[in-house]
C-alpha positions in Angstrom: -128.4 19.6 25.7 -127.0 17.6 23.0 -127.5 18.9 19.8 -126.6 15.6 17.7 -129.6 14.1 18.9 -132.0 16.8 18.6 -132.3 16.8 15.3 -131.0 19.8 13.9 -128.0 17.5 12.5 -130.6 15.3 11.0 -132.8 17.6 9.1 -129.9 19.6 8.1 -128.1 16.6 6.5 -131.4 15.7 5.0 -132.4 19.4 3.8 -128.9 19.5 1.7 -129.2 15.7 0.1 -132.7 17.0 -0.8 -131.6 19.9 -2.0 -128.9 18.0 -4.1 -131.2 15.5 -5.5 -133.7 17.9 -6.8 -131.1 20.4 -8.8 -130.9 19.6 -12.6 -127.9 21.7 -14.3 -127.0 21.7 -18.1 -124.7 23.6 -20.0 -125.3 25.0 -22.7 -124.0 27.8 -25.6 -120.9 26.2 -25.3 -117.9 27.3 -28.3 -119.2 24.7 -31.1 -116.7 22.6 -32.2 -115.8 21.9 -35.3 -113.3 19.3 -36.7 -109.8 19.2 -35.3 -108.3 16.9 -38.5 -109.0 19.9 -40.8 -106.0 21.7 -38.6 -102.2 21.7 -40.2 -100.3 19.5 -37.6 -97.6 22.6 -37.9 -95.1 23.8 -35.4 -95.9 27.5 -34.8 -93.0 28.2 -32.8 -90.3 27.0 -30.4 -91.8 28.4 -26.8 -95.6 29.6 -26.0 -95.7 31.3 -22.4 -99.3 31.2 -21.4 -101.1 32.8 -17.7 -104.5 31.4 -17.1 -105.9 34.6 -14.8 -108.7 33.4 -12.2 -109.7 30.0 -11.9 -113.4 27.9 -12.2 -115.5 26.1 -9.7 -114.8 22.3 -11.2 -111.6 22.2 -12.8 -112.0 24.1 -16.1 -108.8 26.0 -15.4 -106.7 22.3 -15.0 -108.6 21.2 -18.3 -107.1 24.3 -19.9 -103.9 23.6 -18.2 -103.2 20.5 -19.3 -104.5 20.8 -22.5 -101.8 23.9 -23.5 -99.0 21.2 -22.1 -100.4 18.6 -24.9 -100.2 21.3 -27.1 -98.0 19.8 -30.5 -97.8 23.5 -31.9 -95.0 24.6 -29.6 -91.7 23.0 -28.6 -92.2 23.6 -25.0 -94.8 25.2 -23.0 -94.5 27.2 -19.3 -97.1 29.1 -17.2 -95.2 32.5 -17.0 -97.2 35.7 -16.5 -94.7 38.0 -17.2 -93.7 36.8 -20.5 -95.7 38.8 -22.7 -92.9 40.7 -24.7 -91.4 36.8 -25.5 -92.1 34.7 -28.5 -95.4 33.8 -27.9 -97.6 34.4 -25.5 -101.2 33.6 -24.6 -102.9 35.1 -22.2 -106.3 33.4 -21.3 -109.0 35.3 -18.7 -111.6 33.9 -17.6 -114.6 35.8 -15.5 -117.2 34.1 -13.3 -120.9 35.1 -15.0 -122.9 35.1 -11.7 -126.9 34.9 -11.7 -128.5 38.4 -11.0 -129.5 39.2 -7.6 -132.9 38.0 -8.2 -132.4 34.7 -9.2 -130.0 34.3 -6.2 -132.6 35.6 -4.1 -135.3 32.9 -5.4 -132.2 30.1 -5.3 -132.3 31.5 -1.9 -135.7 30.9 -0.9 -135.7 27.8 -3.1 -133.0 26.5 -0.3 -135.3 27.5 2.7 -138.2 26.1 1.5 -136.5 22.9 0.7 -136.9 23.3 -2.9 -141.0 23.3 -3.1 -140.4 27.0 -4.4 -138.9 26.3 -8.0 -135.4 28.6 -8.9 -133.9 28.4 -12.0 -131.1 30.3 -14.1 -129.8 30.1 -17.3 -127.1 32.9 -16.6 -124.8 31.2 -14.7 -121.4 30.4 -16.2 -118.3 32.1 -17.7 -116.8 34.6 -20.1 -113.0 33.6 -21.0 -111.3 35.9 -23.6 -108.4 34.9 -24.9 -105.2 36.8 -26.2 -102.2 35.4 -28.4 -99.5 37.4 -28.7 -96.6 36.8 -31.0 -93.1 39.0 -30.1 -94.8 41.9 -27.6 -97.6 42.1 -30.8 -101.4 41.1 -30.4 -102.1 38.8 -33.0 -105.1 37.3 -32.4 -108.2 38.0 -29.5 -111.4 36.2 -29.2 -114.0 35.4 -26.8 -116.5 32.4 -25.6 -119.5 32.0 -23.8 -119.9 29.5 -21.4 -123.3 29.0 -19.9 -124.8 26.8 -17.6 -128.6 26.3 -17.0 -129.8 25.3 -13.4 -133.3 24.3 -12.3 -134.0 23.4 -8.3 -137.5 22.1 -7.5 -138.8 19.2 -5.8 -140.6 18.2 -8.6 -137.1 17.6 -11.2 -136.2 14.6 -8.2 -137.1 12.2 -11.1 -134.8 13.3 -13.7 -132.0 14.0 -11.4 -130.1 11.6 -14.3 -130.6 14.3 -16.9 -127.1 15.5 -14.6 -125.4 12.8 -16.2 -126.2 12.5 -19.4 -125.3 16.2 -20.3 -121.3 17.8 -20.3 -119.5 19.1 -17.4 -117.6 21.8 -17.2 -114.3 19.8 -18.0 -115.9 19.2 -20.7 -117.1 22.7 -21.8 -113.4 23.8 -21.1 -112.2 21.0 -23.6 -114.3 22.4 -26.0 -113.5 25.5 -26.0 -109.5 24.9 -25.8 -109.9 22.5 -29.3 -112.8 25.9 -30.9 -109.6 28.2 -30.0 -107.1 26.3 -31.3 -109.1 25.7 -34.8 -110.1 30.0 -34.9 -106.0 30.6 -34.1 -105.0 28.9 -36.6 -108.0 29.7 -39.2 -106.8 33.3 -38.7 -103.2 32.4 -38.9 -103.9 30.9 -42.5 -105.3 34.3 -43.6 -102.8 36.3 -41.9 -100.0 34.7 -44.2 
């Protein structure tokens, strides 16, 4: 029997482009930014070692990446984990903030009932804390809230271009890389 022509190919490739059409994700809660311009454009030091620990679902973690490598604070900049007793150091962690099983269990049926059973979450997203260290010393810790609100149902098929009007995780990422740069140094002008 040839399963090609059976079908099941068929309504699976239609059961995922439905499914696909009729999810509506924004994020939301993201670190609010405020103006970069009111930053000193001040070398801090010569060398920051950073370690990014984990890694995101759509290149948040490269967004980070290559944002520290702009970075005009420090003479050079290198991904070393085991630098923490250098000059500076910066240590960034970021954790996945899954939906509880509930809401995975109603995404769940959601999916088998080719979204005519609504799902939705607003807990999905990430926790990144963030450590600087100057010379083996903590100097500075913070954290940010990354959250990302998904709705699947049938029904949301026609404002599937809600998707692209809102931010995307890049962009959450950039955010919060230019809201930690702006606390560091706010709390480096009241630490000297």
């Amino acid at each position: 029997m040839n399963y090609f022509y059976s079908g099941i190919w068929i309504k699976f490739i239609i059961s995922l482009i439905l499914i696909q059409l009729s999810c509506v994700s924004v994020y939301f809660d993201n670190p609010k930014q405020e103006s970069l311009t009111e930053i000193p454009n001040q070398k801090i030091g010569k060398k920051l070692n950073y370690y990014i620990a984990n890694d995101t679902q759509f290149k948040g973690k490269e967004v980070l990446e290559s944002k520290l490598k702009e970075c005009k604070y420090f003479d050079s900049i290198e991904n070393n984990a085991y630098a923490e007793s250098e000059e500076y150091f910066l240590r960034i962690n970021i954790n996945h903030k899954l939906p509880t099983f509930s809401t995975a269990t109603f995404f769940y049926l959601s999916y088998l009932t080719y979204t005519i059973v609504p799902a939705w979450s607003n807990q999905y997203g990430y926790n990144v804390f963030i450590e600087f260290y100057s010379h083996g010393n903590k100097n500075f810790e913070t954290y940010y809230l990354i959250r990302k609100e998904i709705a699947i149902w049938i029904g949301l098929i026609p404002f599937i271009w809600v998707n692209f009007l809102t931010g995307f995780e890049t962009e959450a990422f950039s955010q919060l890389y230019d809201q930690f740069i702006i606390d560091m140094m706010k709390e480096k002008r009241q630490t000297d």
